[in-house]
FIMILUM-752149 format. One line per 3 residues: number of its first residue (from 1); their letters; for each residue x, y, z of N, C-alpha, C. Coordinates in Angstrom, 1 decimal. Example, Ala and Ser with C-alpha at 12.3 -4.5 7.8 and 13.67 -1.06 7.14 Angstrom:
% residues 2
1 = as = 13.2 -5.7 7.8 12.3 -4.5 7.8 13.2 -3.3 7.8; 12.8 -2.2 7.1 13.7 -1.1 7.1 12.9 0.0 7.9
//
This chain:
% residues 277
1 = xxx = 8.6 26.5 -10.1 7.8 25.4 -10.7 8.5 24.9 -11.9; 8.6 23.5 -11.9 9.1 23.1 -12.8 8.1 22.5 -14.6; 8.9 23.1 -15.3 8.3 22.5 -16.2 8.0 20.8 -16.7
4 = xxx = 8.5 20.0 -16.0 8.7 18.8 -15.7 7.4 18.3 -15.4; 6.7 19.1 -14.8 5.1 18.7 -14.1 4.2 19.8 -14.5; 3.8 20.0 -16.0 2.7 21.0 -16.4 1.5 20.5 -16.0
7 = xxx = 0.9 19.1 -15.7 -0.4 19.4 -14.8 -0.1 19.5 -13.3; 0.5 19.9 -12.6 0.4 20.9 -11.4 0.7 22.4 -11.4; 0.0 22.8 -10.6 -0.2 24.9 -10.3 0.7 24.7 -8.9
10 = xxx = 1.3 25.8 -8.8 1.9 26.2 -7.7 3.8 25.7 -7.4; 3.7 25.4 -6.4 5.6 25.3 -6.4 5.6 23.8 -6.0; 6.5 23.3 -6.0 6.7 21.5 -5.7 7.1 21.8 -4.4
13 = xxx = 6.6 20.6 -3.5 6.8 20.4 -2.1 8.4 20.4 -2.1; 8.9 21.3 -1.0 10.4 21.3 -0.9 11.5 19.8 -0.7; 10.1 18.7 0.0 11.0 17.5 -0.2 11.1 16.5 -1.4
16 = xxx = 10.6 17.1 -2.4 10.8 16.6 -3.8 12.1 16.7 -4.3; 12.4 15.5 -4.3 14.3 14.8 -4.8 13.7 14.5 -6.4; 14.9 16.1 -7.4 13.8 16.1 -8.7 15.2 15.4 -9.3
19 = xxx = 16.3 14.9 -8.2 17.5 14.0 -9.4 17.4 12.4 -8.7; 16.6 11.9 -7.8 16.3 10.7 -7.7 15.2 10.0 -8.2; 15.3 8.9 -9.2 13.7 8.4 -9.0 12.9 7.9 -8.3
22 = xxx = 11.5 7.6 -8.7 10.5 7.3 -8.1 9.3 6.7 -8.6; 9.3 5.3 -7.7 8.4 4.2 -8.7 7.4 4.6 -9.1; 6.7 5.7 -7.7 4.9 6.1 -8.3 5.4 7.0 -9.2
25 = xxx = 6.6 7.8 -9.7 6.6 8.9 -11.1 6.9 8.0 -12.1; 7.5 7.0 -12.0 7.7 5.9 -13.1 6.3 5.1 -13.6; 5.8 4.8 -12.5 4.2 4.4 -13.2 3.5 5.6 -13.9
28 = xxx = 3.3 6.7 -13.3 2.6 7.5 -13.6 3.1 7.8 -15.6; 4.3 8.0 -15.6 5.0 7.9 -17.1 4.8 6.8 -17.8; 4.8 5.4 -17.4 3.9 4.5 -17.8 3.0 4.1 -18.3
31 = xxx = 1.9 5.3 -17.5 0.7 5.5 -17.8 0.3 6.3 -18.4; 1.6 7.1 -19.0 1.3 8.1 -19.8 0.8 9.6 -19.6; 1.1 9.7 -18.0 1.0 10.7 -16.8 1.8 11.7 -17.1
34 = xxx = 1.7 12.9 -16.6 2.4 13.9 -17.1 3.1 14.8 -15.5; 3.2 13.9 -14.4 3.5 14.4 -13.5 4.9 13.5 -12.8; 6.2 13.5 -13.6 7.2 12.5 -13.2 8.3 13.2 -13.7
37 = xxx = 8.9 13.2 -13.5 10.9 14.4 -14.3 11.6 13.3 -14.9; 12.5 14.7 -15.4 13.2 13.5 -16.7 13.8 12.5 -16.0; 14.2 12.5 -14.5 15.1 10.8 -14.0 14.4 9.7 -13.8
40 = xxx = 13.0 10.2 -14.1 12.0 9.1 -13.8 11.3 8.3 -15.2; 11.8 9.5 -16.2 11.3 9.0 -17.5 12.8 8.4 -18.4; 13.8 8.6 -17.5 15.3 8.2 -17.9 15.2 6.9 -17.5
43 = xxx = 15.0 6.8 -16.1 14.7 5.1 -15.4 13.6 5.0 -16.3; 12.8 4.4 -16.6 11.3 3.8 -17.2 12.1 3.4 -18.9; 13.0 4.6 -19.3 13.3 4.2 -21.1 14.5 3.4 -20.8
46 = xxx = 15.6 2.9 -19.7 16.4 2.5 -19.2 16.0 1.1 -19.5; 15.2 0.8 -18.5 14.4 -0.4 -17.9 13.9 -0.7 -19.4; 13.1 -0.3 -20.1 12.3 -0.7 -21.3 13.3 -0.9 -22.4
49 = xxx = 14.4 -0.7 -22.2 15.6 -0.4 -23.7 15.8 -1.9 -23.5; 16.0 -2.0 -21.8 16.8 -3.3 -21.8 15.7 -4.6 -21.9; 14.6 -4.8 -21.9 13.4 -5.7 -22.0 13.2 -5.8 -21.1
52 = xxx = 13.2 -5.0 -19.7 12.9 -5.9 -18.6 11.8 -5.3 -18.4; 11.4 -4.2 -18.9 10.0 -3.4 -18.3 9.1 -2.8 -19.6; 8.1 -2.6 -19.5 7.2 -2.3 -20.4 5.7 -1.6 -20.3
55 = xxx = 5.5 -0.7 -21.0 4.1 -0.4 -20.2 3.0 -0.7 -20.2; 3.1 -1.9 -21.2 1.9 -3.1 -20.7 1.2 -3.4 -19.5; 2.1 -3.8 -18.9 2.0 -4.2 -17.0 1.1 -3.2 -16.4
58 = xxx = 1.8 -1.9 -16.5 1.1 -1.1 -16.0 -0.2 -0.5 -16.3; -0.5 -0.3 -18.1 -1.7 -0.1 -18.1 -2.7 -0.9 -18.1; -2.6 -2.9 -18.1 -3.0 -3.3 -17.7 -3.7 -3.5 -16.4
61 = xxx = -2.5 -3.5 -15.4 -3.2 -3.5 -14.3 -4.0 -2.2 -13.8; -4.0 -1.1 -14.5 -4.9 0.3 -14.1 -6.3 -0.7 -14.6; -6.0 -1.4 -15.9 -7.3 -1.6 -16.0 -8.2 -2.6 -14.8
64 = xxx = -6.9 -3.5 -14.5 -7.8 -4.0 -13.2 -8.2 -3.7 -12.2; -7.7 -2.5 -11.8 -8.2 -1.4 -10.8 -9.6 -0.7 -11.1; -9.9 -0.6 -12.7 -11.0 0.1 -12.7 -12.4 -1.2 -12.7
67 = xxx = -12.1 -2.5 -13.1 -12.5 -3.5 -13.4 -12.8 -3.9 -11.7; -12.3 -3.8 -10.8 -12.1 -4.3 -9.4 -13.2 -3.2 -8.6; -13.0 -1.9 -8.6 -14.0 -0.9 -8.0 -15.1 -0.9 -8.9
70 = xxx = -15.0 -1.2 -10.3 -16.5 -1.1 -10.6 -17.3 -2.8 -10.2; -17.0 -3.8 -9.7 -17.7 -4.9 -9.1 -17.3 -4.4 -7.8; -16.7 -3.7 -6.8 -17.1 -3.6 -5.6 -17.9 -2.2 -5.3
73 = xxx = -18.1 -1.3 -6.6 -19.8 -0.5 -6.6 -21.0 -1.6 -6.7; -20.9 -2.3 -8.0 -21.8 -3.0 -8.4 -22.2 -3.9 -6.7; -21.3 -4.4 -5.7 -22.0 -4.9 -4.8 -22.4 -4.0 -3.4
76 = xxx = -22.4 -2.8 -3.9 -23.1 -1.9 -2.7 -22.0 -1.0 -2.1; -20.6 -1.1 -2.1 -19.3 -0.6 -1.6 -19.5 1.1 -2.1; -19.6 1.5 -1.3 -19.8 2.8 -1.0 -18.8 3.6 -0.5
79 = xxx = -17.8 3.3 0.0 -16.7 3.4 0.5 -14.8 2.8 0.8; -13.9 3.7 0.0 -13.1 3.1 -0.3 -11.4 3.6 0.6; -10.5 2.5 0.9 -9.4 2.7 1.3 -8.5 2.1 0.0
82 = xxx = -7.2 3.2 -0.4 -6.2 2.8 -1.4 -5.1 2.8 -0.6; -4.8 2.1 -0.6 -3.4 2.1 0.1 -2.1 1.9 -1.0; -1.2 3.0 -1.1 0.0 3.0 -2.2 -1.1 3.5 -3.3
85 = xxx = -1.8 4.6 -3.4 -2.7 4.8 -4.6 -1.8 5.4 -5.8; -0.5 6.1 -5.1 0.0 6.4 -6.4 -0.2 7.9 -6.8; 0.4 8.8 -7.8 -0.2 9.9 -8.6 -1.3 9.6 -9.1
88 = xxx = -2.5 10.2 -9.0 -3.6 10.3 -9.6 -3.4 10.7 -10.8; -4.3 9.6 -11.7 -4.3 9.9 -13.3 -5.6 9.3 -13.8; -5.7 9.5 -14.9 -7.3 9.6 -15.7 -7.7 8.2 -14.9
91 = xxx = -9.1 7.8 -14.6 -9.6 6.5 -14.0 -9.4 6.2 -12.7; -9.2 7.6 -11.7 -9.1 7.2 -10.5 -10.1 6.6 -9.9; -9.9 6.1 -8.6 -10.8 5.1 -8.0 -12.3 6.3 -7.3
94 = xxx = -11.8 7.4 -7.3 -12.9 8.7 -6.7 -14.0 8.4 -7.9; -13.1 8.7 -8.9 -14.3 9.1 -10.6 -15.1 8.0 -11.2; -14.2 6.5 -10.8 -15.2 5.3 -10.9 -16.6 5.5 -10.1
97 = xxx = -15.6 5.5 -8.9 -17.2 5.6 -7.6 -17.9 6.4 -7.5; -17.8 7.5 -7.8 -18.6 8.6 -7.6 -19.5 8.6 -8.7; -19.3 8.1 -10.0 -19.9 8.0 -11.2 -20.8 7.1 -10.7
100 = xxx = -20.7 6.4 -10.3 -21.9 5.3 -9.6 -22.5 5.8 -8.9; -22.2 6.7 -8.0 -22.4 7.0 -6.5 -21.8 8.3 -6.0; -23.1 9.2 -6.6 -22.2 10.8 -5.8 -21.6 10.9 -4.4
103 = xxx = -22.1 10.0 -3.7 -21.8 9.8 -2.2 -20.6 9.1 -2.1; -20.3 8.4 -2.8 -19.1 7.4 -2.8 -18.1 8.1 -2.1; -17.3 7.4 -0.8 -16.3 8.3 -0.3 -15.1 7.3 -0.7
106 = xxx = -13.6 7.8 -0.6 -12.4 7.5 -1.2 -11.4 8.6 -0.3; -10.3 7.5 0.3 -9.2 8.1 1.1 -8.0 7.4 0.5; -7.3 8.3 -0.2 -5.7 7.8 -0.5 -4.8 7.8 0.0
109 = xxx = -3.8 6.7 -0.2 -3.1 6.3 0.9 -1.5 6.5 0.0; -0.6 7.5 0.3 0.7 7.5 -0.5 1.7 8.8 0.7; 3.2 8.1 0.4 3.9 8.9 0.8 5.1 9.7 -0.1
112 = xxx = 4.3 9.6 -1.1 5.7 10.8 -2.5 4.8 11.9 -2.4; 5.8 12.7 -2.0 5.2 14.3 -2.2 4.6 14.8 -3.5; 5.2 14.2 -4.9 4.2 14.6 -5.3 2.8 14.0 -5.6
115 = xxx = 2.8 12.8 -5.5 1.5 12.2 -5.4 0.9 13.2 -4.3; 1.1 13.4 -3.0 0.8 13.7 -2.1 0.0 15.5 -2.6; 0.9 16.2 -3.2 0.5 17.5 -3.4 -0.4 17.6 -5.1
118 = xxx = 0.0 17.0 -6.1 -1.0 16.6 -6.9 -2.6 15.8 -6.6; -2.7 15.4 -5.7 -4.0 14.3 -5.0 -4.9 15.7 -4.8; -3.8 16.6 -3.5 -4.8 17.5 -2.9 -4.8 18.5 -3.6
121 = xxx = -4.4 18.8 -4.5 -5.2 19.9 -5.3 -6.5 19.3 -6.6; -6.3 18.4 -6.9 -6.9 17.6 -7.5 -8.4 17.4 -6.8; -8.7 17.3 -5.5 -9.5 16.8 -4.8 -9.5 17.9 -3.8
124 = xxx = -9.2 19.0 -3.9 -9.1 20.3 -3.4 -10.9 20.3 -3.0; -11.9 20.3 -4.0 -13.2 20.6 -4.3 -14.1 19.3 -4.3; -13.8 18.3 -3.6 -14.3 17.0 -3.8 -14.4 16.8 -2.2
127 = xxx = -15.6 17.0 -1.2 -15.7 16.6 -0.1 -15.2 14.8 0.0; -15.8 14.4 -0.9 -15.9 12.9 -0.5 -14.8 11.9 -1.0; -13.7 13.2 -0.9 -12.0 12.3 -1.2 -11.2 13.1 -0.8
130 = xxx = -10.2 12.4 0.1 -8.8 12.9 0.3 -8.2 12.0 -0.1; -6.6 12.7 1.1 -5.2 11.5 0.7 -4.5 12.2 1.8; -4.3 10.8 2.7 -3.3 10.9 4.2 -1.9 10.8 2.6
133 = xxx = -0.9 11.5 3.8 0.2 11.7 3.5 1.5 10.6 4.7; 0.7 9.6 4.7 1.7 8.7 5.3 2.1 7.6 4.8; 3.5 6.9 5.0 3.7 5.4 4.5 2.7 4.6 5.2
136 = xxx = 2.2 3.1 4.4 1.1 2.5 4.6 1.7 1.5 5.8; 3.0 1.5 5.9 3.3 0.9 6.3 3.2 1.1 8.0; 2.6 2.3 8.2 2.6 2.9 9.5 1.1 2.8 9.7
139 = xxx = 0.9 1.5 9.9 -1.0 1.5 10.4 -1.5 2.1 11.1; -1.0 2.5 11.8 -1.7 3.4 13.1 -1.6 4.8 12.7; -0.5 5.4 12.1 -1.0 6.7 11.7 -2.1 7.3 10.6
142 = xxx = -1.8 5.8 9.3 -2.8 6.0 8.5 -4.3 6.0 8.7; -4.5 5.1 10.1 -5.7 4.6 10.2 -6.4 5.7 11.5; -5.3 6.4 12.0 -5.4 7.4 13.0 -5.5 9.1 12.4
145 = xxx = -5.5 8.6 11.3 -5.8 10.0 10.4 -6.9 11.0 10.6; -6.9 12.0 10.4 -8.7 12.8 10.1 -8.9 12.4 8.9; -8.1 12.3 8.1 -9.1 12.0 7.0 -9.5 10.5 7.0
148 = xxx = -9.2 9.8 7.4 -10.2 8.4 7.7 -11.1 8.5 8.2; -11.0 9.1 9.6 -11.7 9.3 10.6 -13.0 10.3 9.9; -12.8 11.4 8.9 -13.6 12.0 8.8 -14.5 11.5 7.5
151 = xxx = -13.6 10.7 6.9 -14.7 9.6 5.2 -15.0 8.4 5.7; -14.2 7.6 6.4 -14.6 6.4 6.2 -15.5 6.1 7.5; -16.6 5.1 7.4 -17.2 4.5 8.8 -16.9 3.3 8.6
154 = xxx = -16.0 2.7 9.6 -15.8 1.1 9.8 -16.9 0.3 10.4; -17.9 0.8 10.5 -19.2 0.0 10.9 -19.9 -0.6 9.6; -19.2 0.0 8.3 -20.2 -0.8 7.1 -19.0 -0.8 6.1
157 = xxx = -19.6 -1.8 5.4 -18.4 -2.5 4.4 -17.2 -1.5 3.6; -16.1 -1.8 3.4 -15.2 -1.0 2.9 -14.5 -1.8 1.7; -13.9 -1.0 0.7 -13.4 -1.7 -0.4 -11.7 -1.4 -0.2
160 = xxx = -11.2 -2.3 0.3 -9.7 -1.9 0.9 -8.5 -2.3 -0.8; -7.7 -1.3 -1.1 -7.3 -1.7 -2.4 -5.7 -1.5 -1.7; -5.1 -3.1 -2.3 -4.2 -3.0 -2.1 -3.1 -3.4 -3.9
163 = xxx = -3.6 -2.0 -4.8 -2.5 -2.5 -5.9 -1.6 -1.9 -6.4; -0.9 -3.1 -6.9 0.7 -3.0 -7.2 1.1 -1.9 -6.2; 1.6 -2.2 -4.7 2.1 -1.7 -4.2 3.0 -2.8 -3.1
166 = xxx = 2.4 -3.5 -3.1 2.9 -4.9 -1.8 4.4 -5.2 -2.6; 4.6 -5.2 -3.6 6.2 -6.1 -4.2 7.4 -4.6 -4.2; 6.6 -3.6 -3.2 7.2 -2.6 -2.9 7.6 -2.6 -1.2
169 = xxx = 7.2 -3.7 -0.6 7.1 -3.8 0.6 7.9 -5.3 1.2; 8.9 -4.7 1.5 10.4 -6.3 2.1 9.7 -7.0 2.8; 10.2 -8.2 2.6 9.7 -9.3 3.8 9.9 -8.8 5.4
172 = xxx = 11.0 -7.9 5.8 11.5 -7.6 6.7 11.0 -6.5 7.9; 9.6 -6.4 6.5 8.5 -5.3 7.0 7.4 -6.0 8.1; 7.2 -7.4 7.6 6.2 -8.0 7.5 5.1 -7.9 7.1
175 = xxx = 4.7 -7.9 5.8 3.1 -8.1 5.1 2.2 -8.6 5.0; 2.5 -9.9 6.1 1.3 -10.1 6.4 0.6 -9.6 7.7; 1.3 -9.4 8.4 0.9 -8.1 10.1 0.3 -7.1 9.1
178 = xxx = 0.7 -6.2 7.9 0.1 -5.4 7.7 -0.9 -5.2 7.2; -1.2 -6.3 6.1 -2.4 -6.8 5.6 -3.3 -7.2 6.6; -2.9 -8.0 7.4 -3.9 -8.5 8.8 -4.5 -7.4 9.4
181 = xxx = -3.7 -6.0 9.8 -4.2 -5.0 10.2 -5.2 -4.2 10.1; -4.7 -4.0 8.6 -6.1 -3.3 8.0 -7.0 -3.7 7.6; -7.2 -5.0 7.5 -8.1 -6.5 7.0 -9.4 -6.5 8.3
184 = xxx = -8.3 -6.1 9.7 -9.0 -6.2 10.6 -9.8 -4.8 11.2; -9.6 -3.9 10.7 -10.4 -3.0 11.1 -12.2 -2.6 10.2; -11.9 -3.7 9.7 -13.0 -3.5 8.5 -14.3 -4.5 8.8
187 = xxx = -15.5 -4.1 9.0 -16.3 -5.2 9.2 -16.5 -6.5 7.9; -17.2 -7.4 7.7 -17.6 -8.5 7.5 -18.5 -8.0 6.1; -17.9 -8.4 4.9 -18.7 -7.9 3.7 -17.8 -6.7 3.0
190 = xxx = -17.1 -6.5 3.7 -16.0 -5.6 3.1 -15.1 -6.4 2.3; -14.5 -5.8 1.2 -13.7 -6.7 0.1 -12.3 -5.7 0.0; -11.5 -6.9 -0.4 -10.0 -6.7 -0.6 -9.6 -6.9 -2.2
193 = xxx = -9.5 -6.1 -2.7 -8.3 -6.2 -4.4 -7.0 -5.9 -4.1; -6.4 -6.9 -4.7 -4.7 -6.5 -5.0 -4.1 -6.9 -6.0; -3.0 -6.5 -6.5 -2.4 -6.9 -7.5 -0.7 -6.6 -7.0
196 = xxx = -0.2 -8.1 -8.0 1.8 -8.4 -7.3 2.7 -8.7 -8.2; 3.4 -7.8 -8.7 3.8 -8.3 -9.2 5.1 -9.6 -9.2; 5.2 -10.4 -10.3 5.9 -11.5 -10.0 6.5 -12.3 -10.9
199 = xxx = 7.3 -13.0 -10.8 8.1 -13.9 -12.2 7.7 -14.8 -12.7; 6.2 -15.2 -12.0 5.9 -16.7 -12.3 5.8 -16.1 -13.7; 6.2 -17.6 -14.7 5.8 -17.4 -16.0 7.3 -17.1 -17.1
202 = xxx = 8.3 -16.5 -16.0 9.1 -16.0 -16.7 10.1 -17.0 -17.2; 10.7 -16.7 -18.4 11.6 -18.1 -18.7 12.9 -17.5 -17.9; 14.4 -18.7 -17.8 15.4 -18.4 -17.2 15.9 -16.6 -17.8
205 = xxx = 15.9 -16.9 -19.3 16.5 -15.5 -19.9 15.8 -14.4 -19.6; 14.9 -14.9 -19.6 13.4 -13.3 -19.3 13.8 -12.9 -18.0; 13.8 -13.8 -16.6 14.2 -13.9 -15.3 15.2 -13.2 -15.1
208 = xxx = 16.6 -13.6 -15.9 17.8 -12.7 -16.0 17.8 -11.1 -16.8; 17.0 -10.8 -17.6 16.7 -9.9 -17.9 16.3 -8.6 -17.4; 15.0 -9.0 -16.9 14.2 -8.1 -16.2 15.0 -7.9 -14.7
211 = xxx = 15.7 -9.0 -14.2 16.7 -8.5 -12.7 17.8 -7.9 -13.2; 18.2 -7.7 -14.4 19.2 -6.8 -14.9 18.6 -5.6 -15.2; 17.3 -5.0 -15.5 16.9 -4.5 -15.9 16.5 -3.8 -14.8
214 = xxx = 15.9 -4.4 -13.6 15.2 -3.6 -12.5 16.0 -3.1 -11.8; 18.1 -3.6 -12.1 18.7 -2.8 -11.3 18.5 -1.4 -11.2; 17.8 -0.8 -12.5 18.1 0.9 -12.7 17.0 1.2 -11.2
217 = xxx = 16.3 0.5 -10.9 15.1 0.8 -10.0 15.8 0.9 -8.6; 17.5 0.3 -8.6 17.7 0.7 -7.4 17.8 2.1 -7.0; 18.1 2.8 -7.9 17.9 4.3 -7.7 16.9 4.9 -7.5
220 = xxx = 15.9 4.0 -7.0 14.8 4.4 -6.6 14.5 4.9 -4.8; 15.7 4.1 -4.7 16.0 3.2 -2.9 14.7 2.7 -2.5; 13.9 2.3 -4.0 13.1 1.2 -3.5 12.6 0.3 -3.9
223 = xxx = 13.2 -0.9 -3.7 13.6 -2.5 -3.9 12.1 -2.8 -4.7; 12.2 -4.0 -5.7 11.3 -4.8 -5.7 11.0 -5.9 -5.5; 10.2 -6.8 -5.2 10.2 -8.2 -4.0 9.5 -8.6 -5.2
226 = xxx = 9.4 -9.8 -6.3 8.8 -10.3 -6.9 8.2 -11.4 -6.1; 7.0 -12.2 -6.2 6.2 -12.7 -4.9 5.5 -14.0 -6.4; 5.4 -15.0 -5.6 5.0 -16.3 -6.6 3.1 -16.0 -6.6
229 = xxx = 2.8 -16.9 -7.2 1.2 -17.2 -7.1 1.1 -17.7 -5.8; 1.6 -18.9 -5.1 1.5 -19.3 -4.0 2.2 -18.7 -2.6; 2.7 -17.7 -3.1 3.3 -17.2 -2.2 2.5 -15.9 -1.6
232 = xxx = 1.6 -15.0 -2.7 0.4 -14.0 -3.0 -0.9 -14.9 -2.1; -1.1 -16.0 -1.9 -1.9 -17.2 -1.3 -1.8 -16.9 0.0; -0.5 -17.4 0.1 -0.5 -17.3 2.1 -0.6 -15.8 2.5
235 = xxx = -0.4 -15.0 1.6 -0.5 -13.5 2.5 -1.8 -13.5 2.7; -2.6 -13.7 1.9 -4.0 -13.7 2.0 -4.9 -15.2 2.6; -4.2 -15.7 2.8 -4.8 -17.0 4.1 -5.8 -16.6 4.9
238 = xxx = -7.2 -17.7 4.5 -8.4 -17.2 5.3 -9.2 -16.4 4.7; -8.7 -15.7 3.3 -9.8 -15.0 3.5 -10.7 -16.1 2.3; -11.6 -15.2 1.9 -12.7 -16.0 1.1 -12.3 -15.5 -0.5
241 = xxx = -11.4 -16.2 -1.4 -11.1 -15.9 -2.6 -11.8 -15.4 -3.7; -12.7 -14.6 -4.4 -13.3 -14.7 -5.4 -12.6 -15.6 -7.1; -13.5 -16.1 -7.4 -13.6 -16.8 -8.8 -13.1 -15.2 -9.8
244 = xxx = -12.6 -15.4 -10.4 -11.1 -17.1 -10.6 -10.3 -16.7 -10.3; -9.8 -16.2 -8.8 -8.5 -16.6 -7.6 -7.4 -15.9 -8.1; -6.5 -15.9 -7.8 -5.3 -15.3 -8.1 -4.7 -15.6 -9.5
247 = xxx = -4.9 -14.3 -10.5 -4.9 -14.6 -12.0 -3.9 -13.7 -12.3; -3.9 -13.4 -13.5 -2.8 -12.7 -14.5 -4.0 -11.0 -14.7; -3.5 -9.6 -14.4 -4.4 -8.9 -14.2 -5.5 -9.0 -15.9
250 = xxx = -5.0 -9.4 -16.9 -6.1 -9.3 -17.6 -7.4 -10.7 -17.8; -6.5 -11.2 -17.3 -7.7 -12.5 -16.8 -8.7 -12.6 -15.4; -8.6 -11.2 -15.2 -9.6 -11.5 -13.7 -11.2 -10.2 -14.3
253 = xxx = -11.7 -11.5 -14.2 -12.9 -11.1 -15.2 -12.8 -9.7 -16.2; -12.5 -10.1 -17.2 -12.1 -8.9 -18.3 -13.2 -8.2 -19.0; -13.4 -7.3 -19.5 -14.8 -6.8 -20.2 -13.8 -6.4 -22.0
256 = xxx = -12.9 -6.9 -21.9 -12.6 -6.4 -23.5 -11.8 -5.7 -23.6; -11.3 -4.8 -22.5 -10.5 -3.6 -22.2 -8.8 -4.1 -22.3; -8.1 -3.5 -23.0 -6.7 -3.9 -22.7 -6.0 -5.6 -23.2
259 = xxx = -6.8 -6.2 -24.3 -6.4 -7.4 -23.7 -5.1 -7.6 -24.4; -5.1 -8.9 -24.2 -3.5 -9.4 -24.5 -3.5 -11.1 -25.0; -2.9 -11.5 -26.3 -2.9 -12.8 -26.4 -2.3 -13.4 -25.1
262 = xxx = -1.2 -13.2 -24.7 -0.1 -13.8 -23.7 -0.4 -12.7 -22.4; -1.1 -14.1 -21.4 -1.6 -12.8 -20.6 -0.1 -13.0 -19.5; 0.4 -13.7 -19.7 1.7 -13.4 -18.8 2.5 -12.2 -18.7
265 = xxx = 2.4 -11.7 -20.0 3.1 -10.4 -20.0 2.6 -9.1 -19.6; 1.6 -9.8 -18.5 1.2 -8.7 -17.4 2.0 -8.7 -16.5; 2.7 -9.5 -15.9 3.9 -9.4 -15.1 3.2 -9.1 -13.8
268 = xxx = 2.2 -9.0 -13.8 1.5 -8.7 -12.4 0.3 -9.6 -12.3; -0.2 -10.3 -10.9 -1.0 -11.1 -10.4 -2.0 -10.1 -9.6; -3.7 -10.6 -10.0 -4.9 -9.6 -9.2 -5.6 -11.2 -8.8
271 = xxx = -6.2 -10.5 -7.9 -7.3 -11.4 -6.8 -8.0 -10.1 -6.4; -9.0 -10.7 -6.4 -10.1 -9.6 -5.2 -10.6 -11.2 -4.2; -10.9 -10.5 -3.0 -11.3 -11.2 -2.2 -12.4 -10.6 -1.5
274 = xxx = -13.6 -11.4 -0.8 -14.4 -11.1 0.0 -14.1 -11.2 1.7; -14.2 -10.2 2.6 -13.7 -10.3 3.6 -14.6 -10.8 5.0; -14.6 -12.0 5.7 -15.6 -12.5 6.1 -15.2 -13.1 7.7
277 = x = -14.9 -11.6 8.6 -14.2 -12.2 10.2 -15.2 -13.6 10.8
//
């Protein structure tokens, strides 16, 4: 066991690469998580030395994650899909809902072993939460899961969360088939959150910067796709947008939490949407 990860018990899953990084151990350090090794906290002070990254972004957008499940409790959502949920850390989407709603069910969706083996011990004693251990990108296995199968019912509304995970996902994947997918298994009244991040906003130097900066992230071997405002639009084509539409994450109805004079320097774009076949 490594000292590297003092909030987990037991031994690290054998496919844990503890000399390559990894974006969800890089958020997680971000976030001020204690479950990521020094190559992940080497990349993150890398990235930040050079200005291209900061942990603004990130704890902002947690906040719009907790901001986004507490209005899809507030409208009756009882039941939740994460897709790319990430290492679990303080304000998960389980402890929002369930706080509302002891019934609240929640299935997470991640393929890093340690997110993967951190989730389920975490949620070890929590009937009304797991976490499939597949990439999202494989709809049919995630959605062919037992644990779907055994939390979620697609006969009544779902809160499908798709954040900061999509500008982790190539054009060559296709994102909108995959969004359509899971969009489509979901009845009528079910709502979609996501957050992208993106350059709109950035000046030329900042632009050159931060792509100097994200190179350290190739050592991730996994790319980031920055994605425009109108570009975040067509992936979500059709659906029914909530007020006020594709924002800056601390501008999508804020309660005070996190804010920021310059909300650009969220570096990430949130929309929730209402889902309406």
């Amino acid at each position: 066991m490594s000292a590297d990860v003092p909030s987990m018990s037991g031994e690290l899953p054998p496919q844990v690469d503890v000399s390559t990084p990894n974006p969800a151990r890089i958020y997680d350090y971000l976030l001020g998580g204690a479950n990521n090794f020094a190559v992940d906290r080497e990349t993150a002070e890398q990235s930040m030395a050079a200005g291209s990254v900061s942990a603004a972004p990130a704890r902002l957008n947690r906040s719009f994650l907790r901001r986004a499940v507490q209005f899809m409790v507030d409208q009756g959502i009882d039941q939740f899909l994460d897709l790319g949920s990430g290492i679990p850390t303080v304000g998960n989407v389980h402890e929002i809902a369930q706080h509302a709603n002891p019934d609240a069910r929640v299935v997470y969706v991640d393929n890093e072993p340690v997110a993967i083996a951190y989730a389920r011990q975490l949620l070890a004693d929590n009937p009304g939460a797991a976490i499939v251990g597949h990439d999202l990108r494989d709809v049919d296995a995630v959605l062919g899961s037992p644990e779907v199968a055994g939390l979620l019912d697609f006969s009544r509304p779902v809160g499908v969360l798709m954040v900061a995970i999509f500008h982790f996902i190539q054009d060559t994947d296709g994102p909108e088939e995959i969004i359509s997918r899971y969009l489509s298994m979901v009845p009528s009244g079910s709502y979609l959150a996501m957050s992208h991040y993106t350059e709109d906003g950035h000046s030329e130097e900042k632009r050159a910067r931060t792509r100097s900066g994200l190179a350290a992230y190739k050592r991730t071997q996994t790319s980031v796709v920055p994605r425009s405002r109108e570009r975040l639009g067509e992936l979500l084509h059709g659906l029914d947008i909530l007020e006020p539409g594709i924002v800056w994450t601390p501008e999508w109805r804020p309660d005070g939490d996190l804010e920021t004079q310059d909300p650009t320097e969220a570096e990430i774009l949130a929309v929730v949407a209402r889902i309406d076949h």
